[in-house]
Backbone of each chain as ProteinMPNN parsed JSONL, in Angstrom:
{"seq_chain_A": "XXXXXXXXXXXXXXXXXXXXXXXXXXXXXXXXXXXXXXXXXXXXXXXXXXXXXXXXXXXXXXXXXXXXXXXXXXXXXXXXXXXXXXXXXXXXXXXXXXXXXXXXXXXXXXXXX", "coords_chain_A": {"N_chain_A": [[24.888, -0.122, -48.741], [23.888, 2.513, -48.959], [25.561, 3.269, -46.801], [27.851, 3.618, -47.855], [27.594, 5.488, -50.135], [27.386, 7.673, -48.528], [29.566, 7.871, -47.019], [31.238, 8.035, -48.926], [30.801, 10.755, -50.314], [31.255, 12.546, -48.413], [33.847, 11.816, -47.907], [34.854, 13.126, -50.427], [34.143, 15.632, -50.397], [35.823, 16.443, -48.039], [38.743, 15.776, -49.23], [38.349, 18.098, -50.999], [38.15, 20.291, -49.54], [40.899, 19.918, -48.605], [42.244, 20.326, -50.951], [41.119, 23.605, -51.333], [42.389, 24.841, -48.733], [45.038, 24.647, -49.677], [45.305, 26.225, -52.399], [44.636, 28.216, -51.395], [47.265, 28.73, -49.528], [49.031, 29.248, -51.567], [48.051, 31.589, -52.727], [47.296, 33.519, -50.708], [48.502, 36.616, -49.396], [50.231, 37.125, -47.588], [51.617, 35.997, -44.046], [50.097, 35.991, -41.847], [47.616, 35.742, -43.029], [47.733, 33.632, -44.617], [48.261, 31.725, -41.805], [45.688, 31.649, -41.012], [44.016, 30.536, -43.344], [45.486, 28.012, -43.329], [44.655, 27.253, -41.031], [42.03, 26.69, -40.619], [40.391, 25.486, -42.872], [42.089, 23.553, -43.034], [41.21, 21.577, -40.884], [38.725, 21.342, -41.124], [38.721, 20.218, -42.863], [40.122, 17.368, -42.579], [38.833, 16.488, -40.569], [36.228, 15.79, -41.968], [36.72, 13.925, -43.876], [37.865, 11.998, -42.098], [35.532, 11.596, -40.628], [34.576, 9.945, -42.591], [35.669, 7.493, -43.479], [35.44, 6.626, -41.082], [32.505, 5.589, -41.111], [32.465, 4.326, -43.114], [33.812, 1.706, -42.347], [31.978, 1.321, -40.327], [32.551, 0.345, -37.688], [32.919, 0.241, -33.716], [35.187, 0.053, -32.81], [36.612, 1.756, -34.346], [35.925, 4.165, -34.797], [36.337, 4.858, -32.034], [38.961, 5.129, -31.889], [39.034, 6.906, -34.25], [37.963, 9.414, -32.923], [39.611, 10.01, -31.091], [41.857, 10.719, -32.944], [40.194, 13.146, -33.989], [40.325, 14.979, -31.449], [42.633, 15.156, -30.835], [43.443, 17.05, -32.603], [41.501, 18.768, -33.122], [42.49, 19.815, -30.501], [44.893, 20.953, -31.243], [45.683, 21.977, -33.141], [44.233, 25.073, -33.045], [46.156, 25.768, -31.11], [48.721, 25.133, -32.018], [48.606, 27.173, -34.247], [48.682, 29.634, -32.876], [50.913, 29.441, -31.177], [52.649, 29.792, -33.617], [52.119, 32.294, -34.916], [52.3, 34.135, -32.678], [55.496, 33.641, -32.316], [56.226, 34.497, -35.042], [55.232, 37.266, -34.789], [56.788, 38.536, -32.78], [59.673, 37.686, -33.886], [59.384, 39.425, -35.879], [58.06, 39.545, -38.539], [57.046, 40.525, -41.756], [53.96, 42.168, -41.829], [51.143, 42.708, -44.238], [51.129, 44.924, -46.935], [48.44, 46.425, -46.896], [47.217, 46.027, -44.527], [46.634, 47.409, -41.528], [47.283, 47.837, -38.659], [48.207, 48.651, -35.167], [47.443, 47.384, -32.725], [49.394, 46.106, -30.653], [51.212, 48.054, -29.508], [51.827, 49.264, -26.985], [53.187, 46.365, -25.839], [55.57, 45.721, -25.74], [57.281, 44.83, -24.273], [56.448, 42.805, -22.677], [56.061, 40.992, -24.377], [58.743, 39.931, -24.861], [59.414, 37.303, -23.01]], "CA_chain_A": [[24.986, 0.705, -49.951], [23.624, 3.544, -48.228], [27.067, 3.865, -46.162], [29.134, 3.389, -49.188], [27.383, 6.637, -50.593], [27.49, 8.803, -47.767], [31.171, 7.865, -47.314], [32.213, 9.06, -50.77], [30.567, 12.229, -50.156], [32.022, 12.943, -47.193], [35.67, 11.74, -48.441], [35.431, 14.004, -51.733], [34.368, 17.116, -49.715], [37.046, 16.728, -47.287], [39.438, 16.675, -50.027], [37.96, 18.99, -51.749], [38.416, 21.745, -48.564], [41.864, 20.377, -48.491], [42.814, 21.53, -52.231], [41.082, 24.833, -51.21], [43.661, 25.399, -48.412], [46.559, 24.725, -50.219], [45.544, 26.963, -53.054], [45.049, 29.42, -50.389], [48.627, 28.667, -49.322], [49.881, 29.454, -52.595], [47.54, 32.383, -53.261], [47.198, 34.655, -49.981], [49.437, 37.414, -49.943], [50.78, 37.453, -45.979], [51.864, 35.013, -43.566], [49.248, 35.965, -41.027], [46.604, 35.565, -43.577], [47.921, 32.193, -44.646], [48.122, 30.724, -41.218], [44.173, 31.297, -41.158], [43.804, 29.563, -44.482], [45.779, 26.469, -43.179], [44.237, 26.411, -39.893], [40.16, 26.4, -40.199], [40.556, 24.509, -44.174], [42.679, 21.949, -43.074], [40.973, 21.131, -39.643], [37.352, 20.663, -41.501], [38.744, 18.469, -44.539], [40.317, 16.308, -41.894], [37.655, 15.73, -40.042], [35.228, 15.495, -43.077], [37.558, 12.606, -44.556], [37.683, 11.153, -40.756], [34.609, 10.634, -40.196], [33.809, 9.282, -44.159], [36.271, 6.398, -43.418], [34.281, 5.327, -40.331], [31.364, 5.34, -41.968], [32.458, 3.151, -44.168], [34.138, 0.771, -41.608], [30.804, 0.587, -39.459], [32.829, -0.29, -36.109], [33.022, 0.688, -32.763], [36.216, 0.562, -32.221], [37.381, 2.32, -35.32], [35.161, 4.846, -34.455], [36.428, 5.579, -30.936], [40.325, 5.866, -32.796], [38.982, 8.345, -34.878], [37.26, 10.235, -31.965], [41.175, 10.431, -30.732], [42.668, 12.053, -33.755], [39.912, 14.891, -34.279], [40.204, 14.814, -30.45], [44.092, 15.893, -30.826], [43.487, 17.618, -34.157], [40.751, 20.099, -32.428], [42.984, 20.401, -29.264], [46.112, 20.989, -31.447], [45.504, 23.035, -34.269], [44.43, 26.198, -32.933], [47.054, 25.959, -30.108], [49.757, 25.324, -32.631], [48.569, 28.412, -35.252], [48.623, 30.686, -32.056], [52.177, 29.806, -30.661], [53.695, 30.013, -34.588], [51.926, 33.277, -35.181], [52.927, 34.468, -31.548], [56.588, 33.759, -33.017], [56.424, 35.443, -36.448], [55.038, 38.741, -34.475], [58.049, 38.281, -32.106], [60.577, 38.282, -35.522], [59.105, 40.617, -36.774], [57.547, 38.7, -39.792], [56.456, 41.452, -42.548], [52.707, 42.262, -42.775], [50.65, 42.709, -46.01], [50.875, 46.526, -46.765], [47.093, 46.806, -46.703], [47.177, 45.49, -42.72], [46.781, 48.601, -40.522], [47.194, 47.788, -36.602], [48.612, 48.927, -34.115], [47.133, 46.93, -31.203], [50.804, 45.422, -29.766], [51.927, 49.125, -29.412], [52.405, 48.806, -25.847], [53.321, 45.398, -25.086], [56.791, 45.243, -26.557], [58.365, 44.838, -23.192], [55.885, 41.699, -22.815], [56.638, 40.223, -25.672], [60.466, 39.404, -24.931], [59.341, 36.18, -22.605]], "C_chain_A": [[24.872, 2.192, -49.61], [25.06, 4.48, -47.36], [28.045, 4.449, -47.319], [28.952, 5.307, -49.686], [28.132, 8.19, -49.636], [28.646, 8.967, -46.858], [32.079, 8.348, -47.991], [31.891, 10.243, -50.578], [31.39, 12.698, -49.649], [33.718, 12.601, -47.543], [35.557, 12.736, -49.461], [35.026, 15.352, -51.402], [35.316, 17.196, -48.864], [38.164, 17.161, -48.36], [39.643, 17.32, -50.831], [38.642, 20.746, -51.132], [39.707, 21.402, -48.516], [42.99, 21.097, -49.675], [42.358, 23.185, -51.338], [42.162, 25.202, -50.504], [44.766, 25.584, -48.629], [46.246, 25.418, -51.471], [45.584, 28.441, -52.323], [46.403, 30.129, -49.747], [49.178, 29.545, -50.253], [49.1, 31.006, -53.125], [47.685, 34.099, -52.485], [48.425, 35.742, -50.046], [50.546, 37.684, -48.47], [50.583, 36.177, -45.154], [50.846, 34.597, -42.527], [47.613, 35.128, -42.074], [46.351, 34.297, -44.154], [47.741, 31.298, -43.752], [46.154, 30.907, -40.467], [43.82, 30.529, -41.757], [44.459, 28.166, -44.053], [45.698, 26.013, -41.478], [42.7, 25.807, -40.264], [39.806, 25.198, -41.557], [40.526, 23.274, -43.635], [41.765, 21.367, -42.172], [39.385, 19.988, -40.165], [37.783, 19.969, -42.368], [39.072, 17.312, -44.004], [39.463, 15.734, -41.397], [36.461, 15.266, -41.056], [35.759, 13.544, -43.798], [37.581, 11.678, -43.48], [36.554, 10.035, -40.614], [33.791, 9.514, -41.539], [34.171, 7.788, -43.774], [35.703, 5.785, -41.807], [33.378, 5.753, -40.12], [31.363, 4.643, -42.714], [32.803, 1.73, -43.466], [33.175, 0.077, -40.915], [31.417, -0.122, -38.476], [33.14, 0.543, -35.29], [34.246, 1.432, -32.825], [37.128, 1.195, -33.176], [36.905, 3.719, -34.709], [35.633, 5.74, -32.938], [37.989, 5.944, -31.503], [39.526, 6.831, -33.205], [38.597, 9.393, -33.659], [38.561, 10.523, -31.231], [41.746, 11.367, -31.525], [41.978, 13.186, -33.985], [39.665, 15.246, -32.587], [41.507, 15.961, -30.298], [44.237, 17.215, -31.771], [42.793, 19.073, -33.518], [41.727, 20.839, -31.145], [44.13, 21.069, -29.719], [46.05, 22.411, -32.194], [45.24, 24.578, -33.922], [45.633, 26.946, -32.073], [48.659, 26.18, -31.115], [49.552, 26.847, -33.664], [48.632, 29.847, -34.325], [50.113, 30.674, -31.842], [53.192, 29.873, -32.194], [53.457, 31.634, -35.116], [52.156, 34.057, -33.93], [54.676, 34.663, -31.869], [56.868, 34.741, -34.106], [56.109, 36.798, -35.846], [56.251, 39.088, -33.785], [59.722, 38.82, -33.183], [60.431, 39.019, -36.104], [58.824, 40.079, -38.809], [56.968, 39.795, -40.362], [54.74, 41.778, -42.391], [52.39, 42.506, -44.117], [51.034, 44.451, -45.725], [49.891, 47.376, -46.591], [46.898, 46.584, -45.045], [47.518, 46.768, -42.449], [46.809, 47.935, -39.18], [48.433, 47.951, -36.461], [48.407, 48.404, -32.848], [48.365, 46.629, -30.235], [51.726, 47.051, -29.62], [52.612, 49.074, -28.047], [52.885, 48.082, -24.922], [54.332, 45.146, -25.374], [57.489, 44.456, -25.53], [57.498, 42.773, -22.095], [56.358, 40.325, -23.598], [57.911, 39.118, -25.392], [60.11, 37.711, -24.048], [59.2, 35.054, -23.165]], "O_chain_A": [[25.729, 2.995, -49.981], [25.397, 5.663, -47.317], [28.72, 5.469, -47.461], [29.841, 6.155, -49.617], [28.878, 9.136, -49.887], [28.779, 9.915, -46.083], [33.191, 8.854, -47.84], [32.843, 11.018, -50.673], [32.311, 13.286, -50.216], [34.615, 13.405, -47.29], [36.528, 13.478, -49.314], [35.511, 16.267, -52.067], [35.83, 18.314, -48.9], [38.54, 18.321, -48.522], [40.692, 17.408, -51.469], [39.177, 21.719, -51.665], [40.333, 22.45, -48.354], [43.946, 21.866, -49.569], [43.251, 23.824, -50.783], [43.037, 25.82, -51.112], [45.517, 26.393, -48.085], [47.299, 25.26, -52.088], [46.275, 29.429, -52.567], [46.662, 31.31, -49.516], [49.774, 30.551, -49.87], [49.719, 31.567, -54.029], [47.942, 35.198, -52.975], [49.299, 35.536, -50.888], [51.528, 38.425, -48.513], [49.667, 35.386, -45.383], [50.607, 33.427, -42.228], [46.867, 34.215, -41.721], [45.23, 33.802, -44.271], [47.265, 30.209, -44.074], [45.676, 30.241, -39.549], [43.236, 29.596, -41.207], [43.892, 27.162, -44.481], [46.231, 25.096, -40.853], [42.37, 24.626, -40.167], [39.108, 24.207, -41.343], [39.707, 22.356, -43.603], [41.318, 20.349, -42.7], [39.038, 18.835, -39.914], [37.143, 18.969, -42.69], [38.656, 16.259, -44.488], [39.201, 14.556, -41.638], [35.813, 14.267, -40.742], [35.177, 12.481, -44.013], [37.334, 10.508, -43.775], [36.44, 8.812, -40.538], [32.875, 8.694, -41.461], [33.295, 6.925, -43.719], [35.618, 4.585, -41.548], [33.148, 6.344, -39.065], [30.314, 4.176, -43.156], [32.239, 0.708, -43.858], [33.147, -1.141, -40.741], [30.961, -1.244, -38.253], [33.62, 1.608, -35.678], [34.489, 2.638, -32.871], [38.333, 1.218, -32.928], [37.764, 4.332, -34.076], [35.377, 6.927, -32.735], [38.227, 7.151, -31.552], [39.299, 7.719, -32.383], [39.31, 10.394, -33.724], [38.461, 11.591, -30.626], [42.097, 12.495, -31.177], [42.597, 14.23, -34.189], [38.633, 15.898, -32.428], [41.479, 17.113, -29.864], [45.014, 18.157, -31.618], [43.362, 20.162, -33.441], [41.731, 22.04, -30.872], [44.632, 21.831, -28.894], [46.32, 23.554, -31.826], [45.987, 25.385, -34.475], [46.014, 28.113, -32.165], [49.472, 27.092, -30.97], [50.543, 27.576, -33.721], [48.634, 30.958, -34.855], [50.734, 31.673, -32.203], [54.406, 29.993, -32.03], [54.392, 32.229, -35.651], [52.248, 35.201, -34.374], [55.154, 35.781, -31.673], [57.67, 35.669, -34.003], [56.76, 37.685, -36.397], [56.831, 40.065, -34.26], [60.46, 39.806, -33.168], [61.234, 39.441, -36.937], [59.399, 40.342, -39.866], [56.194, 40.328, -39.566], [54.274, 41.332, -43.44], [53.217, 42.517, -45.028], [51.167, 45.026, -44.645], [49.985, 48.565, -46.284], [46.14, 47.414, -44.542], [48.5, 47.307, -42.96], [45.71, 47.433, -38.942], [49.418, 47.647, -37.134], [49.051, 48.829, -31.889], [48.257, 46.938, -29.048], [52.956, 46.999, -29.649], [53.822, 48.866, -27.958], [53.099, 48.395, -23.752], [54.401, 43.917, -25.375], [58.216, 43.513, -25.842], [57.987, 42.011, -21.261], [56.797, 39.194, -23.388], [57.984, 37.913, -25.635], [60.701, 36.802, -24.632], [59.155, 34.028, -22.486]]}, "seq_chain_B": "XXXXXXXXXXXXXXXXXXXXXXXXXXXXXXXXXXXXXXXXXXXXXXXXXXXXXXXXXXXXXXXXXXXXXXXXXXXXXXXXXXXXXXXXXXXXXXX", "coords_chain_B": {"N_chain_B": [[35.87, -3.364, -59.919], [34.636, -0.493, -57.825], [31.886, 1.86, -57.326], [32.963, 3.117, -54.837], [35.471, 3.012, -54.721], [36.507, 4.186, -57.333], [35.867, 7.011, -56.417], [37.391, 6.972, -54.129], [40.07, 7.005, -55.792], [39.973, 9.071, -56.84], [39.397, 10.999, -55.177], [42.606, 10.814, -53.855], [43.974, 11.868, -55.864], [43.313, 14.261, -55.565], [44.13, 15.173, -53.112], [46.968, 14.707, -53.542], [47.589, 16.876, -55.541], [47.232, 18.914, -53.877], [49.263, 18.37, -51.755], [51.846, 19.128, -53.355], [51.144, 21.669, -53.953], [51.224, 22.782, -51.585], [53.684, 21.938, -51.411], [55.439, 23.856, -53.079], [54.976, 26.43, -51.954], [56.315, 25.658, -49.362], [59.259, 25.409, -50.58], [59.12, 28.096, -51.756], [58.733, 29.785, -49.679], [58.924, 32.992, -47.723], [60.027, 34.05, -45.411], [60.979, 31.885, -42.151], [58.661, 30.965, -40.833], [56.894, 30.834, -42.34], [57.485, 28.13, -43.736], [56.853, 26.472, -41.642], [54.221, 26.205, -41.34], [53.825, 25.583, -43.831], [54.835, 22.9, -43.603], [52.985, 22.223, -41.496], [50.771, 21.838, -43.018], [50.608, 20.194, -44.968], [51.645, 17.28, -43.618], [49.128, 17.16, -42.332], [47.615, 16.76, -44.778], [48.844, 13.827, -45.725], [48.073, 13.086, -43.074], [45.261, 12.752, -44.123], [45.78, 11.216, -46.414], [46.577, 8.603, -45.616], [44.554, 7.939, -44.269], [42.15, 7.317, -46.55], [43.986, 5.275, -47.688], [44.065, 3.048, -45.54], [41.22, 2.212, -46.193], [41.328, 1.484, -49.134], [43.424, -0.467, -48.91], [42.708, -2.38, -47.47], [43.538, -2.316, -44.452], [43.557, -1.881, -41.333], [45.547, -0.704, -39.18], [46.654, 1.472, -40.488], [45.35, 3.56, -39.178], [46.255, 4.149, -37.236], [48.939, 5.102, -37.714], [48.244, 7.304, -38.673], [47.108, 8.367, -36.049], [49.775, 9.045, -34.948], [51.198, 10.297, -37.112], [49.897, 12.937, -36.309], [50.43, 13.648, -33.752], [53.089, 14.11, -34.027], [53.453, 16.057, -35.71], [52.155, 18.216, -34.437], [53.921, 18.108, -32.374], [56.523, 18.991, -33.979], [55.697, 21.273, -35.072], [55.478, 22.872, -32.361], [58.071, 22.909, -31.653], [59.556, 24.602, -33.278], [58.633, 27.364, -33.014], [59.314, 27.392, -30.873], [61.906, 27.433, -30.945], [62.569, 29.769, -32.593], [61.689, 31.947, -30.915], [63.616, 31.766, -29.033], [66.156, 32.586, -29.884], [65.517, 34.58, -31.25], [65.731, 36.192, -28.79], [68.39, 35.621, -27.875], [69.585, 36.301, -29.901], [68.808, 39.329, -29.118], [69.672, 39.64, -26.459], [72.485, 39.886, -26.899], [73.148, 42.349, -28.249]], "CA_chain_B": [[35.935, -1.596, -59.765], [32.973, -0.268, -57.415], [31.953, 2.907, -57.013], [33.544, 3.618, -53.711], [36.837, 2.674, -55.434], [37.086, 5.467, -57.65], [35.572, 8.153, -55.463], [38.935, 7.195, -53.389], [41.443, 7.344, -56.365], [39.787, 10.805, -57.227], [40.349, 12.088, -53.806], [43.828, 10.807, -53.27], [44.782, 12.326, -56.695], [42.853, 15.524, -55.569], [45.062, 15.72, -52.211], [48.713, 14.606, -53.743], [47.556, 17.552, -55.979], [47.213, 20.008, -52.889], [50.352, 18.265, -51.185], [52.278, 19.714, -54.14], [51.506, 22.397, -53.931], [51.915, 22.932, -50.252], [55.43, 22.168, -51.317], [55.824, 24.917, -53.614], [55.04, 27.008, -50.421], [57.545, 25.16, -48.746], [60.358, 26.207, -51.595], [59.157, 29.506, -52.012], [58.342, 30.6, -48.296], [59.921, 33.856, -47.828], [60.125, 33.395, -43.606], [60.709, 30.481, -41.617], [57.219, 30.772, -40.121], [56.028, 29.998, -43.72], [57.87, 26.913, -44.028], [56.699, 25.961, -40.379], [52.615, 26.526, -41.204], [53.369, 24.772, -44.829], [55.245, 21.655, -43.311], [51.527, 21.322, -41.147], [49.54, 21.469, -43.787], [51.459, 18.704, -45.57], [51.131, 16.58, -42.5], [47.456, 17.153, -42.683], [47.47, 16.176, -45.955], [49.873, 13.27, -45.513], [47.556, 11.662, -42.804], [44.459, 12.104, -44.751], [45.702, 10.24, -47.051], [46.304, 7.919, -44.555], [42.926, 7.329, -44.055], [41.711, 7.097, -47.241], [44.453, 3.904, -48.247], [43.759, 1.987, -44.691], [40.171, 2.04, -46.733], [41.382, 0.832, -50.233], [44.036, -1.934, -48.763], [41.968, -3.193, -45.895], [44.307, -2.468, -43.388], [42.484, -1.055, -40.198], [46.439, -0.092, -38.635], [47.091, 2.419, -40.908], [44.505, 4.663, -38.378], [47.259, 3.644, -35.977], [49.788, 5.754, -38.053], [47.519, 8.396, -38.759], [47.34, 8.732, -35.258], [51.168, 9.281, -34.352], [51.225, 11.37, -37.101], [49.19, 13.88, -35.586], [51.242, 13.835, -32.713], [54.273, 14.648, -33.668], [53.682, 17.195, -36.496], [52.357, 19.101, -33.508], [55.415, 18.441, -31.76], [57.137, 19.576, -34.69], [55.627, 22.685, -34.823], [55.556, 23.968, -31.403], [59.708, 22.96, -31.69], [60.159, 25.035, -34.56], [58.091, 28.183, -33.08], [60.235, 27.758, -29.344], [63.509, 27.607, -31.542], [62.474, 30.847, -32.934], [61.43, 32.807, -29.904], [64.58, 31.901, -28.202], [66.865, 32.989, -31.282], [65.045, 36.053, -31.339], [66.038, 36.7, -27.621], [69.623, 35.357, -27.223], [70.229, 37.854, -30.591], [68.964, 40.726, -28.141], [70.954, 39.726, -25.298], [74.323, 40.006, -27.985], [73.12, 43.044, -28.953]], "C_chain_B": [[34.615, -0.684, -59.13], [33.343, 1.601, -57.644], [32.48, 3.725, -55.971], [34.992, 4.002, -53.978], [37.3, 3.828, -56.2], [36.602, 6.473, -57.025], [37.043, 7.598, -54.144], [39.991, 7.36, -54.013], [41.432, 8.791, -56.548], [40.286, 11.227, -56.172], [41.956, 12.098, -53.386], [44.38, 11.099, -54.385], [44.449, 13.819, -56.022], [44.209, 15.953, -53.985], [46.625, 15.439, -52.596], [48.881, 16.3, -54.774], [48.335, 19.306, -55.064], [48.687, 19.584, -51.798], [51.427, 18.556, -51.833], [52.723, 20.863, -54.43], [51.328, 23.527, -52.611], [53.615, 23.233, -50.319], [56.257, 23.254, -51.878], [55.682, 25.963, -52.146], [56.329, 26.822, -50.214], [58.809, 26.036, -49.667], [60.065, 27.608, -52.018], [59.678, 30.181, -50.972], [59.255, 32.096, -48.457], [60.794, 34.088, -46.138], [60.095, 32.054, -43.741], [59.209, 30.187, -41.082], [56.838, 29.721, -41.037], [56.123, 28.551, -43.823], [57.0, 25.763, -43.116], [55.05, 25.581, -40.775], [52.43, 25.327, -42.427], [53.847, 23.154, -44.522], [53.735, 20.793, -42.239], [50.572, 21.062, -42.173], [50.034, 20.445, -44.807], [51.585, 17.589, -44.642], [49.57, 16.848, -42.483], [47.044, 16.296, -43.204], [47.667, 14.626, -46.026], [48.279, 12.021, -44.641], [45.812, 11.385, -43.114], [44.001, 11.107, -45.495], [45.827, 8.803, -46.687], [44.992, 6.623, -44.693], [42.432, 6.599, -44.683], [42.537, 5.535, -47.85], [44.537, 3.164, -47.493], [42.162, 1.575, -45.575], [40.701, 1.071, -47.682], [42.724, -0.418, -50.184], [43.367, -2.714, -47.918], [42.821, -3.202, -44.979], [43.906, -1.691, -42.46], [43.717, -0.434, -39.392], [46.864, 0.885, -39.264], [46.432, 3.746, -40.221], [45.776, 5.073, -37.086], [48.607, 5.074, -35.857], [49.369, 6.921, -37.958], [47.121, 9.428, -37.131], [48.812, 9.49, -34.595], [51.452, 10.384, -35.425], [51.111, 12.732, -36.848], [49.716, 14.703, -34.861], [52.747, 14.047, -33.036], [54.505, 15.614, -35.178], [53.35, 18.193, -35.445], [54.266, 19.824, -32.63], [57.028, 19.635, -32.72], [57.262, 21.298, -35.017], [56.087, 23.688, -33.707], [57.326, 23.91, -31.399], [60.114, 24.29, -32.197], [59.349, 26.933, -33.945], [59.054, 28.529, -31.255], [61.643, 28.369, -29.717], [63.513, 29.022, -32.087], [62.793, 32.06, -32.097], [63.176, 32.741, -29.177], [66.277, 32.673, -29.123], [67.034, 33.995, -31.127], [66.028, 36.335, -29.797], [67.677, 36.912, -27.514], [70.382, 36.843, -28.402], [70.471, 39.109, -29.856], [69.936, 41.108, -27.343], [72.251, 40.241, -26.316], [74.211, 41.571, -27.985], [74.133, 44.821, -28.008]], "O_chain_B": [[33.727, -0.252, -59.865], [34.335, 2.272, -57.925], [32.49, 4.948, -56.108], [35.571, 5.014, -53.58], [38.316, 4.439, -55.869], [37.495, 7.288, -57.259], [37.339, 8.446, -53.302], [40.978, 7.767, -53.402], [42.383, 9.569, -56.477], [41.394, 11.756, -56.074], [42.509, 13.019, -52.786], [45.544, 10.7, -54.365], [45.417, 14.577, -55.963], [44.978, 16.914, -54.006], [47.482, 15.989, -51.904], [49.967, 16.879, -54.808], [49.18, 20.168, -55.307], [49.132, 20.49, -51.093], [52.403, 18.347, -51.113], [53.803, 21.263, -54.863], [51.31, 24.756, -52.681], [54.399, 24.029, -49.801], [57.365, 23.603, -51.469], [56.655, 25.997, -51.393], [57.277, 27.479, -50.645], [59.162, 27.177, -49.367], [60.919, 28.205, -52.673], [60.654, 30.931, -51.003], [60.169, 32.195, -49.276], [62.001, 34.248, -45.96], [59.65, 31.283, -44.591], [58.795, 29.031, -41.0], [56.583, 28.523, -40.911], [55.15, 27.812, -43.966], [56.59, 24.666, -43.495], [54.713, 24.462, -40.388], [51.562, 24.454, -42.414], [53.291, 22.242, -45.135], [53.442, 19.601, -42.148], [49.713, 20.18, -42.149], [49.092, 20.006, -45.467], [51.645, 16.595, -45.367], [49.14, 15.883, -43.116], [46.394, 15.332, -42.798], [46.663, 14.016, -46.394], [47.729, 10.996, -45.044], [45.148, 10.433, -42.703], [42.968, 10.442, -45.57], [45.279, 7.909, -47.332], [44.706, 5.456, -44.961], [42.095, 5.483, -44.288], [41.822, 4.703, -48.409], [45.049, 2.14, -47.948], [41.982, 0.357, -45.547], [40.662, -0.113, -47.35], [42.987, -1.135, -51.15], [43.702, -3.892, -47.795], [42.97, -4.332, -44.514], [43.884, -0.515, -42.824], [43.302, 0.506, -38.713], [47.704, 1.473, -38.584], [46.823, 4.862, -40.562], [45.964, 6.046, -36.357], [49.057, 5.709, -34.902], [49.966, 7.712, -37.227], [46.933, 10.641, -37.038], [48.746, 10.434, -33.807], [51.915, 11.431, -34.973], [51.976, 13.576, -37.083], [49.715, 15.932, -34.932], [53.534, 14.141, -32.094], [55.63, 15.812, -35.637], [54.147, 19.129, -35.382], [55.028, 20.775, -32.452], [57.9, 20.43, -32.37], [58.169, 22.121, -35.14], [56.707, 24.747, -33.806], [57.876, 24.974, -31.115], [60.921, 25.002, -31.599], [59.698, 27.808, -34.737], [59.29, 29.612, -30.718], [62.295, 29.277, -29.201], [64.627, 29.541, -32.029], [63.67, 32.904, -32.283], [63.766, 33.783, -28.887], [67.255, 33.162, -28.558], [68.099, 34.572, -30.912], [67.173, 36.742, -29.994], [68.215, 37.971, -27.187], [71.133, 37.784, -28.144], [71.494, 39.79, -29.776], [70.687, 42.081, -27.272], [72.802, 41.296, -26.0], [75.263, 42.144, -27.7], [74.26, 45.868, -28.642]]}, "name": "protein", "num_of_chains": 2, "seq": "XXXXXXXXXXXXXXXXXXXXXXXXXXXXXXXXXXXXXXXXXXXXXXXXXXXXXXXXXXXXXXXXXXXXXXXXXXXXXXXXXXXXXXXXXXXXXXXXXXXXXXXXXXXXXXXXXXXXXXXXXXXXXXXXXXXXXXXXXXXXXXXXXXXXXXXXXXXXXXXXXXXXXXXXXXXXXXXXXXXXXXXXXXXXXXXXXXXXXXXXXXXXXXXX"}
């Protein structure tokens, strides 16, 4: 009974953080600022919802699956929000108009690889 | 009808909610990036839900799926962020 509880929790805060990111999606105002909102959101609602469902299963070997996907999920996720925002700077993807930098001033000739 | 039972219909209405409007994203985007960032977070979504209906059918392979998803929305991405970069370049070369 005890599991059951602290299963549901844990499932209705996961997708709880994953509404937040997708209103974030739909809310932020810049592409950079979005792929924040649908990296760090998504990563914890997944895993929140992960580990609810084995907790509820109570087995090993469910248990070591899951320990695979937030395995891939942790290894993936920041790697993928780096090489798509690595791209969009590349294209020349708009900033917000409030965004000041300059840091990539001198690396243009970098860049092109 | 236990209590576990609806604390899983709530959540899997609460994420078809947020996979929705992921998609609006999607049909808005104004870049391809956009499209690229909102097609992961719909895969996210996608194999949360996953999760949550290997729970409410009893089927312990649907983790199975949830797995391969994983793996190839990555793939999907880094595709879609190589196809870019190289785009960008071959334009230059033309130029």
């Amino acid at each position: 009974m005890i599991n059951e509880i602290v299963s549901a929790i844990l499932i209705l805060v996961g997708a709880i953080f994953m509404l937040i990111s997708s209103i974030g999606m739909i809310r932020l105002p810049d592409f950079y600022i979005r792929n924040s909102a649908s990296t760090k959101a998504v990563v914890l609602g997944v895993s929140l919802i992960l580990i609810g469902v084995g907790i509820h299963y109570d087995d090993i070997l469910i248990f070591i699956e899951i320990f695979a996907i937030l395995f891939f999920i942790y290894l993936i996720s920041p790697l993928a929000a780096h090489i798509v925002s690595r791209a969009a700077v590349i294209t020349k993807v708009d900033f917000w108009k409030k965004t000041k930098l300059d840091d990539l001033k001198g690396y243009e000739d970098e860049l092109k690889d | 009808m236990s209590f576990f039972t609806i604390v899983s219909y709530i959540a899997i209405v609460i994420m078809s909610i947020s996979m929705l409007l992921t998609l609006v994203r999607f049909i808005k985007g104004p870049s391809l990036p956009d499209r690229v960032i909102s097609l992961d977070v719909f895969s996210a979504n996608l194999l949360g839900l996953l999760a949550i209906y290997s729970i409410l059918s009893e089927q312990k392979s649907y983790l199975n799926v949830a797995l391969t998803i994983s793996l190839v929305a990555f793939v999907g991405t880094l595709t879609f962020a190589y196809y870019l970069v190289q785009k960008k370049n071959k334009h230059q070369e033309n130029d």
